[in-house]
N, C-alpha and C positions, 0 to 999 in steps of 0.2 A: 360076957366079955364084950368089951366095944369092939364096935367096927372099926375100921383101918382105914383109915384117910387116904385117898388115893395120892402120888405122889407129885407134884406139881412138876411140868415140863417145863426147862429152862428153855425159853425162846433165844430164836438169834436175834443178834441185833438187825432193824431196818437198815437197809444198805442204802446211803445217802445218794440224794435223788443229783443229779447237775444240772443247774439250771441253760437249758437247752433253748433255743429262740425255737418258735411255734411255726411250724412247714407253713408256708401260705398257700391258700388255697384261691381256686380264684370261682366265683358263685358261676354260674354256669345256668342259662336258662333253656327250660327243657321244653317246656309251653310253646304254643305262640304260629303265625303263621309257618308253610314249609321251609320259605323263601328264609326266615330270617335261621331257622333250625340250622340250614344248608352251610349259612355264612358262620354261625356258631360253630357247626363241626370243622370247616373248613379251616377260620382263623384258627383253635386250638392245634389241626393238625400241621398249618406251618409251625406255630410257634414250637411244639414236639420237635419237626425236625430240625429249626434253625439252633434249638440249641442240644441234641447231637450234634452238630456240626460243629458248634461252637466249641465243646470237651471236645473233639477231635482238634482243630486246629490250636486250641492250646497243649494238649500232649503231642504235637507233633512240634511245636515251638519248642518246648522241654527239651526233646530229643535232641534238638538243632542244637541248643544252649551245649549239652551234652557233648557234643559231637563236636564242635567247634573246641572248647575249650579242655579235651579230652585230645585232640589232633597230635599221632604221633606219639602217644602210650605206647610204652610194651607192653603194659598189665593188660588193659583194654581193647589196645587195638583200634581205638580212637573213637567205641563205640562209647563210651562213657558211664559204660555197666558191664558187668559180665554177664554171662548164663551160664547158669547151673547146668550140668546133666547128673543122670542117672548112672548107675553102676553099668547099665545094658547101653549105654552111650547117648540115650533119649534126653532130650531137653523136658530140665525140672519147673523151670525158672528161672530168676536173675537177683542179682543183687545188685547195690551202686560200685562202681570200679574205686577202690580201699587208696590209689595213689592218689598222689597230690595233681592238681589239673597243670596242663603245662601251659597253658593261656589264665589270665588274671580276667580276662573280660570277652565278651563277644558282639559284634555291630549290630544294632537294631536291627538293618539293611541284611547283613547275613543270614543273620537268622530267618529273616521273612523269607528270602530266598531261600534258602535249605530248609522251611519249612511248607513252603508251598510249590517248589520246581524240581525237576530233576527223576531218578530214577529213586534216589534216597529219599523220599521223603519221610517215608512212614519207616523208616529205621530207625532200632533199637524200640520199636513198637510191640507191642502183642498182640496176633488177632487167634480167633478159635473157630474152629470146625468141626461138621455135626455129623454121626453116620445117615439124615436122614438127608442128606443134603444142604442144608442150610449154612453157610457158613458169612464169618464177617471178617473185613480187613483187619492187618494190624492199624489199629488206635488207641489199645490202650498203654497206660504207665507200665504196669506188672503184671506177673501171675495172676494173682489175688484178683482185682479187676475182672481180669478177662474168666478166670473163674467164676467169677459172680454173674456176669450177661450169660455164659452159657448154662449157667445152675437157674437163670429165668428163663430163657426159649426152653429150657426141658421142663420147666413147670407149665409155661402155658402151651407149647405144641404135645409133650409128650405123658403131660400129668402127671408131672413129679418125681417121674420115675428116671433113673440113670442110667442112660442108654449107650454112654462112653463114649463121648466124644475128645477130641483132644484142640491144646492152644498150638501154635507156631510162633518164632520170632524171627522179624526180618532184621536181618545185618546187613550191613554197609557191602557196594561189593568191591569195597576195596580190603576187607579182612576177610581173607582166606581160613584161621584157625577154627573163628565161631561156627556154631554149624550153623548153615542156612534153613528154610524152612522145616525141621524137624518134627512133625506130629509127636505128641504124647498122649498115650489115652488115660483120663480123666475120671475114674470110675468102673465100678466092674465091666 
């Protein structure tokens, strides 16, 4: 009797690649005297933080747009997004406020101002906090975001492990409905 061909596996299809622009990287000299070493870590670590600050002062400009052009919702409450909570009354999240805006525009001049003065700035922000202490301002857009910077400080302080931490959102304090800084915790 012949042998029995074994049966050929139907492959999946290759999932098409998107052609994605390539990170840049910037060469980085590790050699060389202390002196010039010093100035090498040095510039990388302003350039690090200038542009944190940078993704902050543009999500806090967001907000302002938001905020301005949201002025006087009833859905919103003039925050320019809602937030979610939980069945136990805990903040979930947020999403964008579904009404129409009741402003068509907002001043350049405005918004800088409401995005860099005042007690509101970082409203309609997310920031997250840690049980080991660590925690950061609202700055980000969403959820999601701020999910993600605290899913990295727990890989690189806590080694990966989930230690439950929770986000907060600051609100305008002229809407009383939204809750104000609400913890929710993040993980077992």
């Amino acid at each position: 009797m012949a042998a029995k061909k074994p049966t050929t596996r139907k492959r999946t299809a290759p999932r098409r690649r998107k052609p994605v622009q390539r990170a840049r990287t910037t060469r980085r000299p590790r050699g060389g005297p202390i002196g010039k070493r010093a100035a090498t870590w040095l510039a990388f670590a302003v350039a690090k933080h200038g542009e944190k600050h940078l993704q902050t002062v543009s999500s806090r400009q967001d907000a302002a747009i938001l905020r301005i052009t949201h002025e006087g919702c009833p859905r919103c409450h003039g925050n320019g997004q809602i937030f979610t909570k939980g069945k136990d009354g805990s903040f979930t999240g947020s999403k964008p406020c579904p009404a129409k805006p009741t402003k068509e525009k907002a001043g350049r001049m405005k918004v800088a101002m409401a995005a860099r003065f005042g007690p509101d700035k970082n409203s309609g922000l997310i920031g997250w906090t840690c049980p080991c202490g660590k925690k950061e301002k609202p700055r980000y857009r969403d959820a999601k975001a701020a999910t993600k910077a605290l899913r990295t400080h727990e890989t690189r302080k806590h080694g990966g492990t989930t230690v439950g931490g929770a986000w907060y959102a600051q609100v305008p304090a002229s809407t009383a409905p939204a809750p104000a800084k609400t913890p929710v915790k993040v993980g077992p």
